[in-house]
N, C-alpha and C positions, 0 to 999 in steps of 0.2 A: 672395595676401593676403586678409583676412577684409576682408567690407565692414564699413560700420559697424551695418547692422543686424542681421547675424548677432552679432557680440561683443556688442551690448545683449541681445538676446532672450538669448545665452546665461548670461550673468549675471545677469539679471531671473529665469532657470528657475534658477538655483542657490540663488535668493533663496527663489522660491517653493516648490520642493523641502524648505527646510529651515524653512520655515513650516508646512510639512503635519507638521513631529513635535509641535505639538498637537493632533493629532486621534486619537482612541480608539486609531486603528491603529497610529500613532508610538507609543504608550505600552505598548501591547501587546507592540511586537516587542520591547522594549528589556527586557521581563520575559521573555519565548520567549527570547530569545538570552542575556541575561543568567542566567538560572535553569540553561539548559543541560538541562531539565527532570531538572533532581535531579543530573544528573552533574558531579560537581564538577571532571573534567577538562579544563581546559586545550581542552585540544588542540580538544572537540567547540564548544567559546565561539567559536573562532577558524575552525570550519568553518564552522560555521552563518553570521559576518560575513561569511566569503569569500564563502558564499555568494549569502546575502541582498543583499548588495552590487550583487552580477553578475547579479540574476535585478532589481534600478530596473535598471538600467543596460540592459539589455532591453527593457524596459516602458516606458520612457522614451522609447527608441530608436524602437521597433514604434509608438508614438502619433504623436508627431510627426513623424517622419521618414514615417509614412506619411501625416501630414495634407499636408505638404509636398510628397509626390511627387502628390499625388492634386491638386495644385493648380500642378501642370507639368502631369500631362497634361490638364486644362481647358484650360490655354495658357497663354502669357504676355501681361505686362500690355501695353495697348495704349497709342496715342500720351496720351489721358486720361490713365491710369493709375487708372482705376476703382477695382480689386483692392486696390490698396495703397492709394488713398484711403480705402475702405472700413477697411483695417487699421490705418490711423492711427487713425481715430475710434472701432476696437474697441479699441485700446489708451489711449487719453486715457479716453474714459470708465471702462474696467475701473483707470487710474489714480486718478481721483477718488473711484470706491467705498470701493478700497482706502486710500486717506490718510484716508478719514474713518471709516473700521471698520465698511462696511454690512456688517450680516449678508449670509454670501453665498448668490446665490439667481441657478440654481437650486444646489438640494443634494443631494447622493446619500448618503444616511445606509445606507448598508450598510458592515460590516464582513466585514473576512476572515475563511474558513470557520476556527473555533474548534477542529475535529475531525481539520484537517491534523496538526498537531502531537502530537495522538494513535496516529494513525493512520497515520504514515511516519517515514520516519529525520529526524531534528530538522533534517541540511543538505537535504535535497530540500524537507520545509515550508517552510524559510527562503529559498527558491531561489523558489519559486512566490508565497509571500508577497512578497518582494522583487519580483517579473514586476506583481503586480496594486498596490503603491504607485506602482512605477515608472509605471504604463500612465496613473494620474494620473486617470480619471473610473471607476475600478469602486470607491473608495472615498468618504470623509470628503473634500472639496475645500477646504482651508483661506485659500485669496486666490484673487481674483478675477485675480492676474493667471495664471493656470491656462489659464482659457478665454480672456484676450488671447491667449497666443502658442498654444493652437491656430488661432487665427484666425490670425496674424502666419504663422505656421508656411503655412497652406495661402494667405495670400495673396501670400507670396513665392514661392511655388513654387520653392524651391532646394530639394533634396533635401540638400545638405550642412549649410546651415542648419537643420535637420529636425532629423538624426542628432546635431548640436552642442548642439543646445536639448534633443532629448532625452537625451544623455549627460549635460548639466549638470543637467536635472532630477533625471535619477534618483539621479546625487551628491548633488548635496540633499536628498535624500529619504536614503539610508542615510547623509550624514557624522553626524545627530544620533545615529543609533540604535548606530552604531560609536564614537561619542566615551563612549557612558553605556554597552550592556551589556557591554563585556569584565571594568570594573568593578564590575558590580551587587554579584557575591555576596564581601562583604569588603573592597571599595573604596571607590574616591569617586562612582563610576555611581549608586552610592543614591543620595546626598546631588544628586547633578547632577538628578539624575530630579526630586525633592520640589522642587527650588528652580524647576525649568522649570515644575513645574505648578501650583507657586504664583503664577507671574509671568506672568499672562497679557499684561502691558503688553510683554514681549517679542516674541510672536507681532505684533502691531499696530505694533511698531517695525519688523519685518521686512518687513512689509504696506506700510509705506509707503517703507522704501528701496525694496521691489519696484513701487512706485507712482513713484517718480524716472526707476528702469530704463524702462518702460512709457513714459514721456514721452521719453525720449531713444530708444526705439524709436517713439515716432510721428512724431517731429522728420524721421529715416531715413528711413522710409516713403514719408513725405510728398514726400521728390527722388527717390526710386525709381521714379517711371516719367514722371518730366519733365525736359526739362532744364533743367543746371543755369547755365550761361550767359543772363546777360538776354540780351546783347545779342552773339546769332551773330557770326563773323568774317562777310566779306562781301563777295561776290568774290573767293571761298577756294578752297581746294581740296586733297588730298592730303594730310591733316596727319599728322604723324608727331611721337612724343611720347618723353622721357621726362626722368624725373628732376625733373617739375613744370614741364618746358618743353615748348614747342611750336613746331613748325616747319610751314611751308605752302608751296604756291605760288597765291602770286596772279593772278588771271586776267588776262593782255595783260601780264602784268609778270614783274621776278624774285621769287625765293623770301623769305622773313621767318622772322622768329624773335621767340619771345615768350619772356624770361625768366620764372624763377618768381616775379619783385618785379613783375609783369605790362609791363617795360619792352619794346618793341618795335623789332625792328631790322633792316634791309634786309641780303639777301643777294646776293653778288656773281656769284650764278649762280640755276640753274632747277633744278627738282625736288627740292626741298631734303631730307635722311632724319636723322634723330636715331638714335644707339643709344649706351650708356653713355657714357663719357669724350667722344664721337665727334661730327662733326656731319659731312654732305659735301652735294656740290651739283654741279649738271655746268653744263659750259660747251658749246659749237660744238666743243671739240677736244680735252675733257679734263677728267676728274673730280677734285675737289679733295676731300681729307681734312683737318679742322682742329681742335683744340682745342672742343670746346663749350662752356667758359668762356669763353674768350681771343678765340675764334673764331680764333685763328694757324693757319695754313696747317702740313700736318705733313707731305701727301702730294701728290702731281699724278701722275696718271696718264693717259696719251692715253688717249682715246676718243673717236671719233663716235656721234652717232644714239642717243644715250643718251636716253630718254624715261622713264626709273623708277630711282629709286635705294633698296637698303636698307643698312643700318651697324649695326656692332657692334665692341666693342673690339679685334675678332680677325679682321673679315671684313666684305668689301662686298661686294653684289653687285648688280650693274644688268642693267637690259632694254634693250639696243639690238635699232634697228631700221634694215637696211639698203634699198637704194634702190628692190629689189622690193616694199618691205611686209614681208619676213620680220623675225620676232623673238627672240630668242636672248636667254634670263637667263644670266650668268657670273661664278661668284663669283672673288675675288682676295684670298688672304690677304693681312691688310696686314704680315705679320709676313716675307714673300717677295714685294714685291708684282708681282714679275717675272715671275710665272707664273700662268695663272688657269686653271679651271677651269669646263667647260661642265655647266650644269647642266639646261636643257629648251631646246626649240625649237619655233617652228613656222613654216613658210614661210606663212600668211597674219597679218595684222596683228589683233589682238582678242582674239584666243585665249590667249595666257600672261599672264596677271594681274601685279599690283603686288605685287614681292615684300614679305615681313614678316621681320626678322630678330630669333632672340635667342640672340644669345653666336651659334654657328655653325651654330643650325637657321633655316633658310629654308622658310617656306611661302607658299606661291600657288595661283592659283587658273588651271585650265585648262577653254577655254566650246569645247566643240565642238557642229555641229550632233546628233551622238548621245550623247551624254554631258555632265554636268558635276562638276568636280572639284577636289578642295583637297588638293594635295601638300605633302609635306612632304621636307626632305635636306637630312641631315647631312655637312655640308661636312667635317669632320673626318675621315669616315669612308666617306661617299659612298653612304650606306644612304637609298635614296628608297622612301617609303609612301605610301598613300590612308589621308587622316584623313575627307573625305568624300566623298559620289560621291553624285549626283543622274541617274538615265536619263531620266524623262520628267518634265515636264508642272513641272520646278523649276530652277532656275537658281542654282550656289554662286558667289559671289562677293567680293573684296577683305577676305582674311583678314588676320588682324593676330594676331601671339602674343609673351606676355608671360610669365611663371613657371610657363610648364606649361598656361598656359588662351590656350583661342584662341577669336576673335573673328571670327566672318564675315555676311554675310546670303546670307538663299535669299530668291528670288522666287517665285512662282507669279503665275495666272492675275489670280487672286484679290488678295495681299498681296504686300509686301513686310520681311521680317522682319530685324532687327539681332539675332544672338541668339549668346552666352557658350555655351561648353563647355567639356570637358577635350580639351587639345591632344595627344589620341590620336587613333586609328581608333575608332569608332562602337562596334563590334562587342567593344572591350576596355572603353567607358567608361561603358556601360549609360545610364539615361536620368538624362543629369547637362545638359543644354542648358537656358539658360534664355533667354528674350527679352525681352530689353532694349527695345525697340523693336517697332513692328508699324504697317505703312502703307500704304494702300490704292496697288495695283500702277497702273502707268501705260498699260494696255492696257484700248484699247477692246473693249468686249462687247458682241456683236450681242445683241437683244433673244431670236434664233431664230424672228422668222416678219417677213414684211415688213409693215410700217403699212399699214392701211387695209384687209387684206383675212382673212380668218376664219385664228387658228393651230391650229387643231384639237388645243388642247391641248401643240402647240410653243411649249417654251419654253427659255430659255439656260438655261447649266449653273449651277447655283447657289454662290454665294458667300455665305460667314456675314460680310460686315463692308462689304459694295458691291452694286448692283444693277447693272442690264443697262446699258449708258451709254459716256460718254468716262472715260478712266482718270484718275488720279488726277494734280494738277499737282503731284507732288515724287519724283522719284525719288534715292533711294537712291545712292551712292557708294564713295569710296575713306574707308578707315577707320583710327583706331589706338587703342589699346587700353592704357592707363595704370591703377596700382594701384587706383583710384577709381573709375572709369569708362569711359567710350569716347567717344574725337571722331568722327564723320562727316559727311560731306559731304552735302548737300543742293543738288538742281538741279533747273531743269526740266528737260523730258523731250526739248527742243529743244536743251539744253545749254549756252544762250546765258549762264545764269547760275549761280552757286552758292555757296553756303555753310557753313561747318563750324559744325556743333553740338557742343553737351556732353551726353551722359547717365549718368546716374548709374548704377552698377553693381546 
């Protein structure tokens, strides 16, 4: 699901795409494609739109999607939210510009080379012409909101929000120039063209819905890298979400549940899991499946030593733990619950994570001392993968997946990161990660020379976000992952306490 600042910015660039067809170069192409130069057929009117089309839609794409990737790998936003503070206030001001018609400034007064069209087949000019509208700064800049969502663009750093805002642009940019030239020569394309450029009050009406847009992407912005609960749960832990509810357990207690009317309600067991229709909870001797309206009891299945639960319409699966310490996750269709199915193991206790379930893919997370790892298996089918894999010096932990995106944190030395991807393997989903979250790691750093006596130039390893010291008092937890956002867990490092937060997507 799109956040809400992607679907603003993309509609703000649809906006502003189709305010750039008052500028020389809007007027231009609509003569170039309309005119056909001199060829009254058909067919070359309708290559030349294909073309021109597809060559914004390019240029559109190549700007922002690259302003966007280039502000994932700077990083993502921290517990501040610096980044996105910053792009809220590029966006409110480039909104007030615009609603009140400031000239825009700056301005790049250059047009397209005139001699293309001379000089090539009329669909390759219109193809390159179409690349340099699309690209949005190598022409005429007709709103300010242009240069907000380059800025929005690189301070989200989503790379799909990137390609979405540049696809909308560059539609904006050829829908005017495709609505007037197929009819220039003998149609109503004339008549559209004179009326547009006699009405400049048009351009300035479109300036300021794109000035609306702008404000409802800095509204966005502005919970993008904070969260959105005033007031944490508290003495929480393990929350598991969905459908606008929320489920925990509480600490020295049993599990809860928070409707979406925010009503709140005691459960009659521990480790509580949410997944579609589903809710479940374990007891000393037995896991219960129930209604998540009703809360009605649907399923009872023995078990001991259950210490983690996950749930889906079609499949549970828990992590027990027997009286060596080993730990075993086992899925059990609820559709046969008589059989189950062993999915990982390890004979010491720590090592297999809190599963995540959706529909009958299960992922976790496996911490060995030489490796770290976020599995993924499909229970349907019994096909187990590496979505990521950590060797040294990081640690993957308490993934969460939802429509194809998953949710985990890496630690390092250094930090500790809450950070979104596509719920593949790495190596198939290029640099699509974004982070949510970022917080100083809870390990102390020796300074690298002892106090008091000369370091000859020894000094600790360096961290961009912490110096040499005691670590950080909040570490990081168990997670889950809703349309909007993400809940986790926050504790000390001693564990005595903790609690779930909200962050905005």
């Amino acid at each position: 699901m799109l956040s809400g600042v992607t679907v603003c910015a993309a509609i703000t660039a649809t906006i502003a795409g189709i305010a750039g067809a008052w500028s020389p170069c809007g007027f231009s192409m609509v003569e170039t494609i309309g005119s056909a130069l001199g060829d009254a057929r058909r067919a070359a009117t309708l290559a030349a739109s294909a073309t021109f089309a597809l060559g914004t839609l390019i240029g559109g794409v190549a700007t922002f999607g690259g302003l966007a990737l280039a502000g994932q790998l700077v990083g993502g936003g921290g517990v501040d939210g610096l980044r996105e503070g910053i792009g809220a206030a590029i966006a409110l001001a480039a909104a007030a510009a615009d609603w009140r018609g400031v000239k825009i400034a700056p301005q790049i007064r250059r047009q397209v080379p005139e001699r293309w069209r001379r000089t090539m087949p009329l669909a390759l000019a219109c193809a390159l012409y179409g690349v340099l509208l699309g690209l949005g700064f190598t022409t005429f800049v007709l709103a300010f909101a242009v240069w907000a969502l380059a800025g929005i663009s690189f301070a989200a750093g989503d790379p799909l929000l990137g390609v979405l805002v540049g696809l909308a642009f560059g539609a904006g940019r050829a829908l005017p120039v495709l609505w007037m030239a197929p009819g220039l020569r003998g149609g109503s394309g004339a008549g559209r063209l004179d009326g547009m450029a006699s009405e400049p009050r048009l351009w300035l009406g479109l300036r300021r819905l794109g000035a609306l847009g702008l404000m409802l992407c800095a509204l966005a912005l502005g919970g993008a890298g904070a969260t959105a609960d005033a007031a944490p749960l508290t003495s929480a832990t393990d929350p598991s979400a969905a459908g606008g509810e929320l489920a925990w357990q509480q600490l020295g207690s049993a599990g809860a549940m928070r409707d979406a009317a925010g009503g709140v309600s005691a459960l009659p067991g521990v480790h509580p899991a949410l997944g579609g229709s589903r809710i479940a909870w374990a007891s000393a001797v037995a896991i219960t499946v129930a209604d998540r309206a009703s809360l009605m009891p649907k399923l009872t299945i023995p078990a001991t030593g259950v210490n983690a639960l996950a749930v889906s319409d079609t499949w549970l699966v828990a992590r027990e733990q027997d009286a060596s310490g080993a730990e075993r996750l086992i899925g059990i269709s609820l559709t046969a619950p008589m059989q189950s199915r062993y999915i990982y193991g390890s004979p010491l206790a720590g090592e297999v994570g809190r599963p995540s379930l959706d529909g009958a893919r299960v992922v976790f997370a496996v911490g060995t001392p030489a490796h770290s790892s976020i599995l993924s298996d499909d229970l349907g089918t019994g096909r187990i993968g590496v979505l990521r894999r950590a060797r040294r010096g990081a640690a993957l932990a308490n993934p969460s997946l939802l429509g194809g995106r998953l949710l985990f944190e890496r630690t390092t030395r250094c930090y500790q990161q809450l950070r979104i991807g596509a719920g593949v393997a790495l190596r198939h989903s290029g640099l699509r990660e974004r982070t949510l979250l970022t917080v100083p790691s809870t390990v102390d750093r020796d300074p690298g020379y002892e106090r008091g006596h000369t370091h000859a130039y020894n000094r600790a390893s360096r961290c961009p976000n912490r110096a040499a010291g005691r670590g950080g008092a909040m570490r990081l937890g168990p997670s889950a992952l809703t349309a909007g956002g993400a809940y986790v867990t926050e504790s000390s490092p001693s564990g005595g306490d903790a609690r779930i937060v909200f962050v905005v997507r």
